[in-house]
C-alpha positions as CSV (number, residue, x, y, z in Angstrom):
1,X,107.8,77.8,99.7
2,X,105.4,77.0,102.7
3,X,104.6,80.6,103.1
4,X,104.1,81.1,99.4
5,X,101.6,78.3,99.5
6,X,99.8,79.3,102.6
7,X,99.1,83.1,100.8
8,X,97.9,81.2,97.9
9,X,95.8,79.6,100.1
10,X,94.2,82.6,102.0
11,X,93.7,84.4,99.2
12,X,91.7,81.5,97.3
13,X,89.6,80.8,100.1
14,X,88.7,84.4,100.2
15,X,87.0,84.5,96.7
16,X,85.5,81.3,97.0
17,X,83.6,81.1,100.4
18,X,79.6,82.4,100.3
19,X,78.2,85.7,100.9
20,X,76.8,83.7,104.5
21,X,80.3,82.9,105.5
22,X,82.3,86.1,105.0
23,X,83.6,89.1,107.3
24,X,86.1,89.0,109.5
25,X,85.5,86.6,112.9
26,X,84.4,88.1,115.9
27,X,83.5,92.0,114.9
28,X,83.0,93.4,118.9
29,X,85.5,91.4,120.1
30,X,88.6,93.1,121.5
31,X,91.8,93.6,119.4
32,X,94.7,91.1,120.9
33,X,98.2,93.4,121.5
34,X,99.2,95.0,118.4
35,X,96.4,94.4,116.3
36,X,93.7,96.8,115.3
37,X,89.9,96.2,115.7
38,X,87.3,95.5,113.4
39,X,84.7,98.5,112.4
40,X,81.3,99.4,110.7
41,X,82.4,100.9,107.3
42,X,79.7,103.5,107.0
43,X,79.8,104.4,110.9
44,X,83.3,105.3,111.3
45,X,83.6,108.2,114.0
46,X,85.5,111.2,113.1
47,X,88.3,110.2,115.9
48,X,89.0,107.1,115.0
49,X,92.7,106.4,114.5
50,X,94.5,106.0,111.6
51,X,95.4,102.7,112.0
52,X,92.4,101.1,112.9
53,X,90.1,102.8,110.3
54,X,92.7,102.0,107.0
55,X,93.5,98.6,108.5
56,X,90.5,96.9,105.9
57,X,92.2,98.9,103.5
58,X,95.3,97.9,103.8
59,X,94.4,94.1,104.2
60,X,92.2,94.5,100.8
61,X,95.0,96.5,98.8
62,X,98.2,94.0,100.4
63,X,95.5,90.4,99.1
64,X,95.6,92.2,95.5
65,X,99.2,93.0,95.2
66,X,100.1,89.5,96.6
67,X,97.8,88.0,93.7
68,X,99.2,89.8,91.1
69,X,102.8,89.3,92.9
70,X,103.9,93.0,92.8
71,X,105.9,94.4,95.8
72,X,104.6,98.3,95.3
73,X,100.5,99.2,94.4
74,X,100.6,100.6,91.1
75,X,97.5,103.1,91.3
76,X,97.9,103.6,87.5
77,X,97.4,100.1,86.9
78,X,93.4,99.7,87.1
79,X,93.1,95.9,87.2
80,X,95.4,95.8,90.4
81,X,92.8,99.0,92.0
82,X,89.5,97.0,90.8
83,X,90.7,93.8,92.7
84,X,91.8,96.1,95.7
85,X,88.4,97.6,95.7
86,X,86.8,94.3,95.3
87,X,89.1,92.7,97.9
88,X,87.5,95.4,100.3
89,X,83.6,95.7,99.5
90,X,84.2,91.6,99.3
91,X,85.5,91.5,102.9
92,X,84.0,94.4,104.5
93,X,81.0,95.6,102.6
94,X,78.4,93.2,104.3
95,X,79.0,94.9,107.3
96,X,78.3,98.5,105.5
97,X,74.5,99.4,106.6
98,X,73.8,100.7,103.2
99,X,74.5,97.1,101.9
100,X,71.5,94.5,100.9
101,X,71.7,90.6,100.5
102,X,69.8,88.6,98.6
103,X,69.7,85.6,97.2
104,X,73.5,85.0,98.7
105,X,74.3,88.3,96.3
106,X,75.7,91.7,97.9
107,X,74.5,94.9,96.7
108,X,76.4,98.1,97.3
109,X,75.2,101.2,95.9
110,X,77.2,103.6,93.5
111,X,77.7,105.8,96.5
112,X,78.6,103.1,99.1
113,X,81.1,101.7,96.3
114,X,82.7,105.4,95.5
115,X,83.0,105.7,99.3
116,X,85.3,103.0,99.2
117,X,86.8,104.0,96.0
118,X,88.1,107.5,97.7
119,X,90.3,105.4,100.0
120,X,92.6,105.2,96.5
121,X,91.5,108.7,96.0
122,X,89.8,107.2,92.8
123,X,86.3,107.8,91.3
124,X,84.7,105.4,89.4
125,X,85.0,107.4,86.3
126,X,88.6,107.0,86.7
127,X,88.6,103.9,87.6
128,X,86.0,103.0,84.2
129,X,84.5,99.2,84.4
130,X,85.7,96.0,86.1
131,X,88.0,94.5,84.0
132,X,86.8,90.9,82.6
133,X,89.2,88.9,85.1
134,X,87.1,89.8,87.9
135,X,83.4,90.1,86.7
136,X,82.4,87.0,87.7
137,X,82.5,88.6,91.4
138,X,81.8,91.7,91.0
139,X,79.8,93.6,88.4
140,X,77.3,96.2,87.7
141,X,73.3,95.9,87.8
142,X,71.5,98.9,85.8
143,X,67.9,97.8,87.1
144,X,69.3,98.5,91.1
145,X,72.0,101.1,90.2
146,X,74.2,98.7,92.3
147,X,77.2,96.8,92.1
148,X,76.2,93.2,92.6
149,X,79.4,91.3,94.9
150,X,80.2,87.7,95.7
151,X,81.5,87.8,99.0
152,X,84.6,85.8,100.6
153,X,86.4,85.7,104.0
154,X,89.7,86.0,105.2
155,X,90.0,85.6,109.3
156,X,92.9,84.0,109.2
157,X,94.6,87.6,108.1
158,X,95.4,90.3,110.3
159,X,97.3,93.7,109.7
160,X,99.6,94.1,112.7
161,X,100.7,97.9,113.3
162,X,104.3,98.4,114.1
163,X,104.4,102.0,113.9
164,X,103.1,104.9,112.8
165,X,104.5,108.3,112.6
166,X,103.2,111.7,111.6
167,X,105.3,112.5,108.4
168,X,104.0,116.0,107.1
169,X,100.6,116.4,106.5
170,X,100.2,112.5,106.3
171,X,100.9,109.3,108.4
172,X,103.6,106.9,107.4
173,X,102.5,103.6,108.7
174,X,104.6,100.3,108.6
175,X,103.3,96.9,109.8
176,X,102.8,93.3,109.0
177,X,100.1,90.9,107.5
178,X,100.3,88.0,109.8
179,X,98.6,84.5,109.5
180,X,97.3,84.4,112.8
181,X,97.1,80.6,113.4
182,X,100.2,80.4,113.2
183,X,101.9,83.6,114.5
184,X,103.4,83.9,110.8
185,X,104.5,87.0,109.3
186,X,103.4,86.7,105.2
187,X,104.8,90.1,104.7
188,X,105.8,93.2,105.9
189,X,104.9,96.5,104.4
190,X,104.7,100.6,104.6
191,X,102.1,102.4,103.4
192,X,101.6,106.5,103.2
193,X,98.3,107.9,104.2
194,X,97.2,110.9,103.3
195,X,94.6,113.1,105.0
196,X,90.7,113.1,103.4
197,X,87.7,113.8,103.7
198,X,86.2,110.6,103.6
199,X,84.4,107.3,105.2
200,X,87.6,106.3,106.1
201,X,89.3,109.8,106.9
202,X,92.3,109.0,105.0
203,X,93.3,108.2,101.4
204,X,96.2,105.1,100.8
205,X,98.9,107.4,98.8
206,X,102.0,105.2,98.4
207,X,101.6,101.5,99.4
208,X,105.3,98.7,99.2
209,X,105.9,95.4,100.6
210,X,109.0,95.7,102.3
211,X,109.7,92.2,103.4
């Protein structure tokens, strides 16, 4: 029940804190053992590992499927992809150089948004509009050509890699979303990533929570 309550929790403060409070804590700090450090979406070098460049992934697609309380992401199901993309250009995108603030609004153009959209291997054609339930944070602005976002946070939520293995011509990667403050485990998970050429380098193919 407790841990039930505390995901509630983190993922209600994430859409309700401003654009001035948001992003993960502490960006050039240095990842504690077993964790994976923060990044630049945008600036993601070529190298970087797996793990660390699809952890804000990840974190954004595992906050939508515990919201719509679904142990496997459903890529045919376009109102669970929308809040995984807006769960990542909510937590991340203010740290994307292409992004612009004003007036405590985020605004991400079509290409920075399709960039993030390809770690789904989605376009936005194929994804069509935001659906209703979430257009209150995120929607689209014809004068800009923009997608105008209402940012949250969510430091209190950290993927934790527990392995990852070369499985083909992809990466099968299993781990944990842990509620740092407390060392808790809110759920365990494996997720498939396939190789693309991307921002991110890799595409989330096959995404459960396993525990």
């Amino acid at each position: 029940m407790f841990k039930k309550l505390l995901t509630a929790a983190l993922i209600t403060s994430m859409l309700i804190l401003p654009v001035n409070s948001a992003g993960p804590a502490d960006p050039q700090g240095a990842s504690a053992p077993g964790q994976v450090q923060d990044y630049l979406p945008g600036d993601v070098p070529a190298e970087t590992d797996a793990a660390e460049s699809m952890s804000p992934a990840l974190h954004a697609l595992l906050l939508a499927m515990l919201n719509h309380d679904v142990k496997a992401f459903d890529f045919r199901d376009r109102t669970l992809a929308w809040e995984g993309l807006y769960n990542m250009l909510s937590l991340y995108g203010q740290m994307d150089s292409r992004s612009i603030t004003e007036q405590g609004e985020l605004f991400l153009p079509e290409e920075t948004v399709l960039d993030y959209a390809a770690v789904l291997d989605m376009d936005l054609d194929g994804l069509g509009t935001p659906p209703a339930a979430i257009r209150d944070r995120l929607n689209y602005d014809n004068v800009s050509r923009s997608y105008v976002v209402v940012c949250g946070a969510d430091n209190l939520a950290q993927i934790q890699v527990e392995n990852l293995a070369v499985s083909g011509d992809s990466y099968v990667l299993t781990g944990a979303l842990v509620y740092e403050a407390e060392n808790e485990v809110l759920v365990r998970f494996q997720a498939t990533l396939q190789f693309q050429d991307n921002m991110f380098g890799y595409a989330v193919s096959a995404l459960a929570i396993t525990g």
